[in-house]
C-alpha positions in Angstrom: 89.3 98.7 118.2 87.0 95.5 119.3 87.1 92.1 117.3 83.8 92.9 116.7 84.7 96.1 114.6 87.5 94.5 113.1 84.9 91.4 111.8 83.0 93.8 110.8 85.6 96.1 108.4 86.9 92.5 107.2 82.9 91.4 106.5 81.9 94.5 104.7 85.0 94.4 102.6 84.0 91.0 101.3 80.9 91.8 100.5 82.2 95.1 98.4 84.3 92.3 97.1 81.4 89.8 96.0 79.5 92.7 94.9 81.8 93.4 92.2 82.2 90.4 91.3 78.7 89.7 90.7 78.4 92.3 88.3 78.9 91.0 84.9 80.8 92.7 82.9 82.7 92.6 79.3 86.2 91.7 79.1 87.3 94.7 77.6 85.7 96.7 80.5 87.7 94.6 82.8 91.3 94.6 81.0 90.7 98.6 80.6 94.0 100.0 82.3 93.0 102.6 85.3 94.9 105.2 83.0 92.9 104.8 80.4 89.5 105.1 82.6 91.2 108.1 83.9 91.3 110.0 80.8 87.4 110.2 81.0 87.3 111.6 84.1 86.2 115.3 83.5 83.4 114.2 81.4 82.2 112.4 84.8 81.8 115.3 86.5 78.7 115.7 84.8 75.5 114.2 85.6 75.2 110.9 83.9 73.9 107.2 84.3 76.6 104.8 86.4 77.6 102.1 83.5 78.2 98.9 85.7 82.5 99.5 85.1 81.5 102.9 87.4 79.7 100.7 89.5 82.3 97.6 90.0 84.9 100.5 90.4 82.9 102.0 93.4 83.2 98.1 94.8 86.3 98.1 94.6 87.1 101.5 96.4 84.7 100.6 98.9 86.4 97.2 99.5 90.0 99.3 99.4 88.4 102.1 102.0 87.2 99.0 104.6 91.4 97.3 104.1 92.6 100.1 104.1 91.0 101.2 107.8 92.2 97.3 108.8 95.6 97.7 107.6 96.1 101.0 109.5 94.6 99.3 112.4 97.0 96.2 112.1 100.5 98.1 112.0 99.3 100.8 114.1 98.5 103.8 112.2 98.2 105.6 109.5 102.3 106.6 109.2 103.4 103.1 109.4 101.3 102.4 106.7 102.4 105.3 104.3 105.5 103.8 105.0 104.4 100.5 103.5 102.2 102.2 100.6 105.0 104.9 99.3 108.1 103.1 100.2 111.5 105.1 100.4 109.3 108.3 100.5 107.7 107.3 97.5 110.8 107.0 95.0 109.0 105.6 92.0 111.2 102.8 91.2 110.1 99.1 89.9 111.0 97.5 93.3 108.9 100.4 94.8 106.0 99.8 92.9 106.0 96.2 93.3 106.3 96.2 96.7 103.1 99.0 97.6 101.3 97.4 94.9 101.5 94.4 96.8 101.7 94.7 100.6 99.8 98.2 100.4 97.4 98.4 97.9 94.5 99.4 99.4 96.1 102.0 100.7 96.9 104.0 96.9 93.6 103.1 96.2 92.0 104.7 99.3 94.1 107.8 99.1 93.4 107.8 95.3 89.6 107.8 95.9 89.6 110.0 99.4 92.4 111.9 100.1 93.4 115.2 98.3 97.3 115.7 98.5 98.6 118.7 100.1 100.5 121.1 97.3 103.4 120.2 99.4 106.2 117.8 98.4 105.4 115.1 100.3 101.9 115.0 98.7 103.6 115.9 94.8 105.1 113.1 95.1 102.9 110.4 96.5 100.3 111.1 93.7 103.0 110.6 91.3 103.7 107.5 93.0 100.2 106.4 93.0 99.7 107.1 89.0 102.9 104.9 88.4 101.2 102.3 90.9 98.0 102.2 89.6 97.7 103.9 85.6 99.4 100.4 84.3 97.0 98.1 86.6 93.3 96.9 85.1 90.6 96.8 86.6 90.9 92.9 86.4 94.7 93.0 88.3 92.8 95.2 90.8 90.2 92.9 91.9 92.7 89.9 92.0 94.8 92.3 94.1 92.0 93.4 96.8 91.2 89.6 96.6 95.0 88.3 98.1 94.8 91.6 100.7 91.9 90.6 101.7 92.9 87.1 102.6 96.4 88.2 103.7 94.6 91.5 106.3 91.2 88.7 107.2 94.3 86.0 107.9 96.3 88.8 110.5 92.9 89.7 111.9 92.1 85.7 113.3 95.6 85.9 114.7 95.1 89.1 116.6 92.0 88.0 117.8 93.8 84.1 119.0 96.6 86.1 120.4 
């Protein structure tokens, strides 16, 4: 992959980024867990208007899709970083958590938003991983999150391109 592509991916994650953040929205739209958005998800599946939480959501998942491809990119594929995202093969444990939730973030949330799990063990548990990662998180944590990857994936990205 050229700089170019790479300015790109970092470029249109920050502008998924601003975009959200533009929107404004309630407080208690914002502190809403992800669990607690998720209980309303069947009645999504029917046609109705996007309330601007659906669309700062989509921001978000768009900004996590663009990291996400960057952060693959930057360790060298997608395997290295599962390992990052489900550490220990995705044993839910606090130090676990922490650690995916904030090296690897973008990476639940991609494979949250995009990636059905296999019914095989491997993919059992990394969605349970994933709920443990992200049900407790708000909307609010999950901005400040993408905000430091971000920084930390745009900061690796001048250093390739010096090196």
């Amino acid at each position: 992959m050229s700089d170019r592509e790479l300015t790109q991916l970092i470029s249109t994650a920050k502008h998924y980024l601003d975009a959200a953040d533009s929107l404004c929205l309630p407080d208690q739209d914002l502190t809403r867990t992800v669990s607690a958005n998720a209980a309303a998800w069947s009645a999504d599946k029917l046609s109705h208007p996007l309330s601007p939480l659906d669309a700062y959501s989509a921001h978000l998942a768009s900004c996590a899709t663009r990291l996400a491809t960057i952060h693959e990119i930057l360790v060298g594929g997608t395997e290295k970083a599962w390992a990052i995202a489900y550490p220990n093969n995705a044993a839910v444990s606090d130090d676990n958590l922490k650690s995916a939730t904030s090296k690897a973030l973008e990476i639940l949330l991609r494979d949250n938003v995009a990636h059905a799990e296999a019914p095989s063990t491997k993919g059992l548990q990394r969605s349970a991983f994933r709920n443990a990662a992200l049900g407790p998180l708000t909307f609010k944590d999950m901005s400040v999150q993408l905000r430091l990857r971000y920084h930390a994936l745009a900061e690796r990205c001048v250093h390739c391109e010096n090196a």
